[in-house]
N, C-alpha and C positions, 0 to 999 in steps of 0.2 A: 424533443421530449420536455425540454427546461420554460418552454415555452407553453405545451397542453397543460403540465403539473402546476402551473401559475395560476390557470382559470379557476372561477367563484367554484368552489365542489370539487377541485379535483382533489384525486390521491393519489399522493408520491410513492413509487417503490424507484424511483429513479438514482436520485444522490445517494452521491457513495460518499456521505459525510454526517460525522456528527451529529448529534439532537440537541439542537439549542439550551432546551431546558436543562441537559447537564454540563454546560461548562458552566464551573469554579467563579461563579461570577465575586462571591466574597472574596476568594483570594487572592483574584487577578485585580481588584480593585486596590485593597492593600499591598499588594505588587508594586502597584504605580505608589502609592504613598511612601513605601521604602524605595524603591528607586530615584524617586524626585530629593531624597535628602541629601543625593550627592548630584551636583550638577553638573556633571565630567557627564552625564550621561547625554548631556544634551549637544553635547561637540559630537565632530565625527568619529564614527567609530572604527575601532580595529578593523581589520579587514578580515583579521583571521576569528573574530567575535570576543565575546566578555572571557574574560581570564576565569573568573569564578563558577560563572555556570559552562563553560569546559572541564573545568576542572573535575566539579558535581559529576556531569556525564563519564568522567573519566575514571571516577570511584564506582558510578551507579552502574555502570557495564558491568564488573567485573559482582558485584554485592547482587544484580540482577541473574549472571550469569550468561552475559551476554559477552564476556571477554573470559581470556582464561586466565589475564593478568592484567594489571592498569596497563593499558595501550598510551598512557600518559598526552597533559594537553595538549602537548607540546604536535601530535597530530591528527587531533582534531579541528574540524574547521566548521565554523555556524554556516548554514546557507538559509536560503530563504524557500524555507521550505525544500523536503525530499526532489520536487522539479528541478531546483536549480543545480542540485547535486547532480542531478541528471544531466542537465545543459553542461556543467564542468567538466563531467564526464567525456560526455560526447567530442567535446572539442578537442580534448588532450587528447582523445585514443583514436578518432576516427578520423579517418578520409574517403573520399571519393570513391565507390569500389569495395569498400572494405565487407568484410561479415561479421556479424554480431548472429549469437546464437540466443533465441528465446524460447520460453517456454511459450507452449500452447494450449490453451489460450495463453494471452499474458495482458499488460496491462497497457493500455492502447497510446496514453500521452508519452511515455517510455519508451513506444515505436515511433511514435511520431518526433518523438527529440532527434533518437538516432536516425531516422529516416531523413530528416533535412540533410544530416552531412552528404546525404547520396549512399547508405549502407547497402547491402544484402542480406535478408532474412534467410537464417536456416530454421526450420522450429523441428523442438522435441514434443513428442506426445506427454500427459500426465497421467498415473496410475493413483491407485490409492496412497502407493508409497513416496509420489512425488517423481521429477520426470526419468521418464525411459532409460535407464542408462547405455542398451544396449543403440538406440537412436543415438544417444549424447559421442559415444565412444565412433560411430559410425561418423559422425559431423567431422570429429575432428580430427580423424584421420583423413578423411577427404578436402575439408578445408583448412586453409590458411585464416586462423577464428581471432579476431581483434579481443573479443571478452566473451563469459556465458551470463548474463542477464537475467537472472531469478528474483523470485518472491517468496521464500517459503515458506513462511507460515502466515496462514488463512490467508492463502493467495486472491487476490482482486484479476480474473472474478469468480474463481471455482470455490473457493474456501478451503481451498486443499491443502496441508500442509508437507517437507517433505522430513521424513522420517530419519533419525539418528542412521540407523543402518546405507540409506541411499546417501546420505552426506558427505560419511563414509568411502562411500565410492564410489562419490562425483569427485572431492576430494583428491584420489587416486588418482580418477584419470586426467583431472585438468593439470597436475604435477606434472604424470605422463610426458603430456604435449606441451606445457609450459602456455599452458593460456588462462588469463586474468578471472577471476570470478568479482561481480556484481551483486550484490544483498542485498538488497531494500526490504527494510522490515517496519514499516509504517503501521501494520497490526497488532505488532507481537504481543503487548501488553493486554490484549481485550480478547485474554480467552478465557472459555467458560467451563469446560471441564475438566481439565487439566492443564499446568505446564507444557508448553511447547517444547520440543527436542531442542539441545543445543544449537547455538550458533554455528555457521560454517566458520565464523570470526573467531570464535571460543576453540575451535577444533585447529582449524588452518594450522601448519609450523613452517616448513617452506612455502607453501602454496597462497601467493599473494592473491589476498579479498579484501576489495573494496567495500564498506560498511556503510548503509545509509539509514539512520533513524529518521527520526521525524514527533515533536509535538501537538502535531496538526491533528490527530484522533483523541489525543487523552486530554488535551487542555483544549484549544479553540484553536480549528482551520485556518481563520483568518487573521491570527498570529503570525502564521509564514514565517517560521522557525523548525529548521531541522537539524542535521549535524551529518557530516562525514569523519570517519574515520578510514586516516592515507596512511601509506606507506610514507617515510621521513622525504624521500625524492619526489614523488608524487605531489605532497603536500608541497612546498616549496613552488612547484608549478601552477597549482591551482590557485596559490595565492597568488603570484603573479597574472596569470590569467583573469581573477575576480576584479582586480585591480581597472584590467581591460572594461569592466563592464558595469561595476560598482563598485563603489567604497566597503560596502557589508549591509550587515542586518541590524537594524534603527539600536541603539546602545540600549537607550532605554526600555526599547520592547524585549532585549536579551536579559538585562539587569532584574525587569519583573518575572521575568519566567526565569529566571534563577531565585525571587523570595516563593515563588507558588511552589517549583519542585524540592526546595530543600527546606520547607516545613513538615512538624512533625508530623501531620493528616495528610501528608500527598501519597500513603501506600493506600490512606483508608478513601480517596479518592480514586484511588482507581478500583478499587474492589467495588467500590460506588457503582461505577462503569462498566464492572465484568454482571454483577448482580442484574442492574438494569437492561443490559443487551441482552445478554441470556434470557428476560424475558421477555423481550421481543422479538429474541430466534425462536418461544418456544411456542409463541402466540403465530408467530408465524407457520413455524412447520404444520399445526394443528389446522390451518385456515388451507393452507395447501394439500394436506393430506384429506381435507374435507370437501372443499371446492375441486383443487386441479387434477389431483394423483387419477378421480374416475371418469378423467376426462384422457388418460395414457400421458400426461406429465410424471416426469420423474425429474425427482431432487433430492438428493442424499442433504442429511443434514448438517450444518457446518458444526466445527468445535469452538468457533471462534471469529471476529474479525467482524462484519459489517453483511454479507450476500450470501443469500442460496444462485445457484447455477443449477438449470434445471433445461433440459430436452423432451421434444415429443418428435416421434418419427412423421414424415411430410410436413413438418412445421415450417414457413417462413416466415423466421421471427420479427423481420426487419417488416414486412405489410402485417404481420398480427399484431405489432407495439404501435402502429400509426393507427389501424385502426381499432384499438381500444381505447387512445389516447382519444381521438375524435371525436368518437361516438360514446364512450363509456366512460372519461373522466380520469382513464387510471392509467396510471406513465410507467413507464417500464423501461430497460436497457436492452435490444437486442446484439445479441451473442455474435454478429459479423463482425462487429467494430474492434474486439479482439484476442482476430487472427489476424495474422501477414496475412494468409491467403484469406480474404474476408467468404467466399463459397463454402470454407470446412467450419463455420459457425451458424451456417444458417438455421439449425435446427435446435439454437442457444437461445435462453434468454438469463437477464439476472436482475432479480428482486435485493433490494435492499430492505432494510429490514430495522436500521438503526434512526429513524425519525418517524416513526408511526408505532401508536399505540394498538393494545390488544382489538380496540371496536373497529378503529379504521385498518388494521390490517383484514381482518375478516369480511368487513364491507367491500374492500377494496378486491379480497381473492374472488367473493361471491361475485361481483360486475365482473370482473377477468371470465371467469366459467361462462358468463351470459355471451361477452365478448368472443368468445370462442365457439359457440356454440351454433351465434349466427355468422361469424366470419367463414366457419365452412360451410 
């Protein structure tokens, strides 16, 4: 797909990333001018990352509402970017054999981390409300479950978020049976019409959740800056294990994205970002509900995040995305790549929506509809 979305003409609904034109490029410039006036920054760095921007994160959780108390820095740990929080993961919890429960769909690089240890996938269905409890409760009473692996708000790739009440009692039952829960919340910040429901982190009291943010949506991808938040034993392991692998995340790239998020305009920059996406989800929906919906596509609309997910019945999305991309220019994500069982997505695909404007989205749905129309 990264390959058709390159040629002269094409259009992207592929990346599931940022739109250039809105990273903070004044900030991040000035970033580096206050971080170059200390030159500790150019030595190696901590391994657990900057003192000060942990520390930020450790106020901004709780001020966001993403904590229900300062989770303090002391277990927080920078990684490089939300993946590698994922690779630390992996290694600490899993072996050969093991089961990791995910949602379904879910988010495909996440499978494929845990997949190398040699896991086994169980997956839970998703509703409106976020996933199945009665599936979830069924898993782990049947297996022996290493962690449960969620997204929940404007999940990648349905957009689905899951709701206060289901958290509630996902919550319950992973106490229950005493198995780890997994957050990755890479979206949260870029919703559009409301507040997202608490945190499973904000809620949790016995029930250990591992926390994964991430900068990589609100400031620039290619920063590769995120953060976990461990348990005090946990943390202590992953830092030895980073150790294994890297020294940490460049001091200096931590030290700038601590001047960008603790000035006084970085609320008004993300409001930047809720304003601008939103009008690209709504340019979107508009271009889908005009071009694809009377072609028997359905796509509910997201509240937030980056992708509509969207189905037609006999659809095979994985030959309808090759050939629109081929023949018509316009790149797209077919809906196999994830599931574990890649056969119960064929009927998926997912439009992104966050690097295209109002004309080339409409351009881009209008060739999809032609695309469609001679593909069957």
């Amino acid at each position: 797909m990264m390959v058709y979305a390159s040629r002269p003409g094409a259009i992207s609904f592929a990346a599931g990333q940022p739109s250039e034109d809105l990273y903070p490029i004044e900030e991040i410039t000035h970033g580096f001018e206050e971080a170059m006036k200390d030159t500790s920054v150019l030595a190696y760095p901590y391994t657990e990352g900057d003192s000060m921007l942990r520390q930020w994160i450790s106020n901004w959780m709780v001020e966001e509402g993403l904590a229900s108390s300062v989770p303090g820095s002391e277990r927080i740990l920078l990684t490089t970017g939300s993946q590698e929080g994922l690779n630390i993961i992996s290694q600490l919890f899993l072996k050969d054999g093991d089961v990791v429960v995910v949602e379904n769909p879910s988010y495909p690089e996440a499978m494929l981390t845990f997949g190398k240890e040699g896991v086994r996938f169980v997956t839970v269905s998703m509703d409106e409300e976020g996933p199945v409890v009665s599936e979830l409760e069924a898993a782990l009473a049947k297996e022996k479950v290493a962690f449960f692996y969620t997204i929940p708000t404007f999940q990648n790739p349905s957009g689905h978020s899951t709701s206060l009440a289901r958290k509630k009692e996902i919550l319950s039952l992973l106490k229950k049976y005493n198995v780890v829960l997994v957050e990755d919340e890479p979206y949260r910040q870029l919703w559009f019409d409301e507040k997202p429901a608490k945190t499973y982190f904000s809620l949790a009291k016995e029930e250990p959740v591992l926390y994964l943010g991430s900068f990589s949506k609100i400031i620039a991808p290619g920063l590769r800056c995120g953060w976990m938040v461990l348990p005090p034993i946990i943390m202590e392991k992953a830092v030895q294990l980073r150790l294994t692998f890297e020294l940490g995340v460049s001091a200096l790239l931590q030290r700038m994205i601590f001047y960008v998020v603790s000035r006084r305009n970085f609320e008004a920059h993300l409001s930047h970002l809720r304003h601008e996406y939103r009008e690209r989800r709504d340019a979107m929906a508009e271009a889908i509900s005009k071009h694809l919906a009377p072609l028997g596509f359905s796509f509910p609309t997201p509240k937030g995040g980056f992708f509509f997910w969207g189905s037609r019945d006999g659809l095979n999305g994985t030959d309808f995305a090759r050939f629109a991309a081929k023949n018509f220019g316009v790149a797209l994500i077919p809906g196999e790549i994830f599931f574990a069982l890649p056969q119960k997505g064929q009927n998926f695909v997912r439009f992104s929506f966050a690097k295209v404007d109002r004309e080339e989205t409409n351009k881009g749905m209008e060739r999809l509809a032609k695309a469609f129309r001679e593909f069957c």
